[in-house]
C-alpha positions as CSV (number, residue, x, y, z in Angstrom):
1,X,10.2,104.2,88.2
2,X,12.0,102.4,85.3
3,X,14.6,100.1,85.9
4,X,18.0,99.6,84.1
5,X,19.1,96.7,82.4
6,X,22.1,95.2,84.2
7,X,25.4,96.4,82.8
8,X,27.1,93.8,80.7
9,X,29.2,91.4,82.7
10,X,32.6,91.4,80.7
11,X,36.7,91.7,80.8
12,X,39.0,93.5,78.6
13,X,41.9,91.4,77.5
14,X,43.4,93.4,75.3
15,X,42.0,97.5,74.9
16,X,41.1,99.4,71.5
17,X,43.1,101.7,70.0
18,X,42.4,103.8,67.2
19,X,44.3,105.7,64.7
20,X,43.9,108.1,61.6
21,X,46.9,110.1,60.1
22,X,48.0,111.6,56.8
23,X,51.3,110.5,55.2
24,X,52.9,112.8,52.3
25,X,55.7,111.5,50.7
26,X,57.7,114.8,50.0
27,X,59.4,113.4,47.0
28,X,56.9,110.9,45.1
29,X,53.9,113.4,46.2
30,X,52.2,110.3,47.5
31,X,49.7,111.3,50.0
32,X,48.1,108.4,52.4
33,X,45.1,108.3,55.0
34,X,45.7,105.4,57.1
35,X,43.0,104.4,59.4
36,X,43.2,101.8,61.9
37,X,40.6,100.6,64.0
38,X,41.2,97.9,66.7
39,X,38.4,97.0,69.1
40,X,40.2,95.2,71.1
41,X,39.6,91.9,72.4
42,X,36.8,91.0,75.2
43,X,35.4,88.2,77.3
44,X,31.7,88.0,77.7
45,X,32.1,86.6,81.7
46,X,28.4,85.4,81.6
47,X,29.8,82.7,78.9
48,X,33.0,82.7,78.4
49,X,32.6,83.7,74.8
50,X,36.3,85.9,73.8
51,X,35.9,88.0,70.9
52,X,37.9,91.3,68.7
53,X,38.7,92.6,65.4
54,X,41.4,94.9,64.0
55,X,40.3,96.5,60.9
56,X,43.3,99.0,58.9
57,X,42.9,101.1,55.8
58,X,45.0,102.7,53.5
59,X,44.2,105.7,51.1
60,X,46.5,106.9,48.6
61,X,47.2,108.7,45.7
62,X,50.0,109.9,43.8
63,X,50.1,113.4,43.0
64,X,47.4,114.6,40.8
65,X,46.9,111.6,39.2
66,X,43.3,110.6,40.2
67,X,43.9,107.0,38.1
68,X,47.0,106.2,40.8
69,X,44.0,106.0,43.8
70,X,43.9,102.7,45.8
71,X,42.3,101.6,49.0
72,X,44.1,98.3,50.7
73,X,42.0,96.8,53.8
74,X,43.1,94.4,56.0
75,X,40.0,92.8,58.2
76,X,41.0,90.1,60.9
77,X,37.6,89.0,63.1
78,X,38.1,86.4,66.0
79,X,36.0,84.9,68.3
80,X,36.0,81.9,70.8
81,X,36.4,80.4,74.0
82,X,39.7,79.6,75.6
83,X,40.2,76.0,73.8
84,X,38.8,76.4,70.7
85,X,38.8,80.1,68.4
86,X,37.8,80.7,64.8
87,X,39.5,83.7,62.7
88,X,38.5,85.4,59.5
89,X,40.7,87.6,57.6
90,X,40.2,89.4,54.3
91,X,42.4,91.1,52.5
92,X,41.0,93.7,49.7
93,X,42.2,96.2,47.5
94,X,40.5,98.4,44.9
95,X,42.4,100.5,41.9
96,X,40.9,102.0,38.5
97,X,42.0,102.8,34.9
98,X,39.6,104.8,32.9
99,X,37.8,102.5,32.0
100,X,37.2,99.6,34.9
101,X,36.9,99.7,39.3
102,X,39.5,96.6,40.1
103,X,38.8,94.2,43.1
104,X,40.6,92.0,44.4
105,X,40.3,90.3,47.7
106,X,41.4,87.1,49.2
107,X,39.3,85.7,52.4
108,X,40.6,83.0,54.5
109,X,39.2,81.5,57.5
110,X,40.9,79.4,61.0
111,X,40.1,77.5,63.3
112,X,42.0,76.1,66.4
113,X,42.8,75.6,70.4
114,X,45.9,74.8,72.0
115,X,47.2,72.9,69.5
116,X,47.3,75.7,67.0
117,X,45.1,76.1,63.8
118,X,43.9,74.6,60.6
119,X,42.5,76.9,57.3
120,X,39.2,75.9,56.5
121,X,38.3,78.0,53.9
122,X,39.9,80.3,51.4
123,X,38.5,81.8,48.4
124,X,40.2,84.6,46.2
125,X,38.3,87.6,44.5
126,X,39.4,89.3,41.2
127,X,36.9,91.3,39.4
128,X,36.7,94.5,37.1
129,X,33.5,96.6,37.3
130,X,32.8,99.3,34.4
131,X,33.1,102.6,35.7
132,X,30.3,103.9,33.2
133,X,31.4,107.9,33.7
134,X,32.4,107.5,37.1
């Protein structure tokens, strides 16, 4: 008969949570689909090795006015062990006109233990894609 694989060996240390609702703004007409996805955070017990991310979205448009749309994400990842932890964040946003898709994001990335954290690395995004008849 066919054996299973042990189950994996792990600790919740903080628990997911997961959220999707619709905002309407009664007087600007703004309607919003927020979505946030949090996995949690978990500790791999074989090794030690701690890891999560929280990922939120926001949708929204104004009205009938399909050149008001925008999309704002916010993207944290983090992994470690107990003295030392590296983090990754990007935030990102997209908008149009008629003409051009705006990006723009900004990524930044930590490291630490104990002693708190240090940036190592940031770079910022900016760019305008044609929509050609999109």
């Amino acid at each position: 008969a066919p054996e299973a694989a042990r189950g994996w060996n792990h600790r919740v240390i903080r628990p997911e949570s997961y959220v999707r609702r619709i905002e309407h703004d009664l007087i600007s007409g703004d309607r919003t689909l927020v979505m946030e996805a949090d996995a949690g955070d978990c500790e791999n017990l074989d090794h030690g090795w701690v890891f999560g991310d929280t990922v939120r979205e926001r949708w929204r448009i104004s009205g009938n006015d399909p050149l008001s749309a925008r999309l704002d994400v916010d993207w944290e990842q983090r992994m470690g062990r107990a003295d030392w932890w590296v983090r990754t964040r990007i935030e990102a946003s997209m908008t149009a006109d008629a003409g051009n898709f705006r990006l723009r994001a900004e990524l930044v990335a930590t490291e630490g233990g104990p002693e708190g954290e240090t940036e190592v690395f940031r770079r910022q995004f900016d760019q305008e894609v044609p929509r050609g008849m999109i």
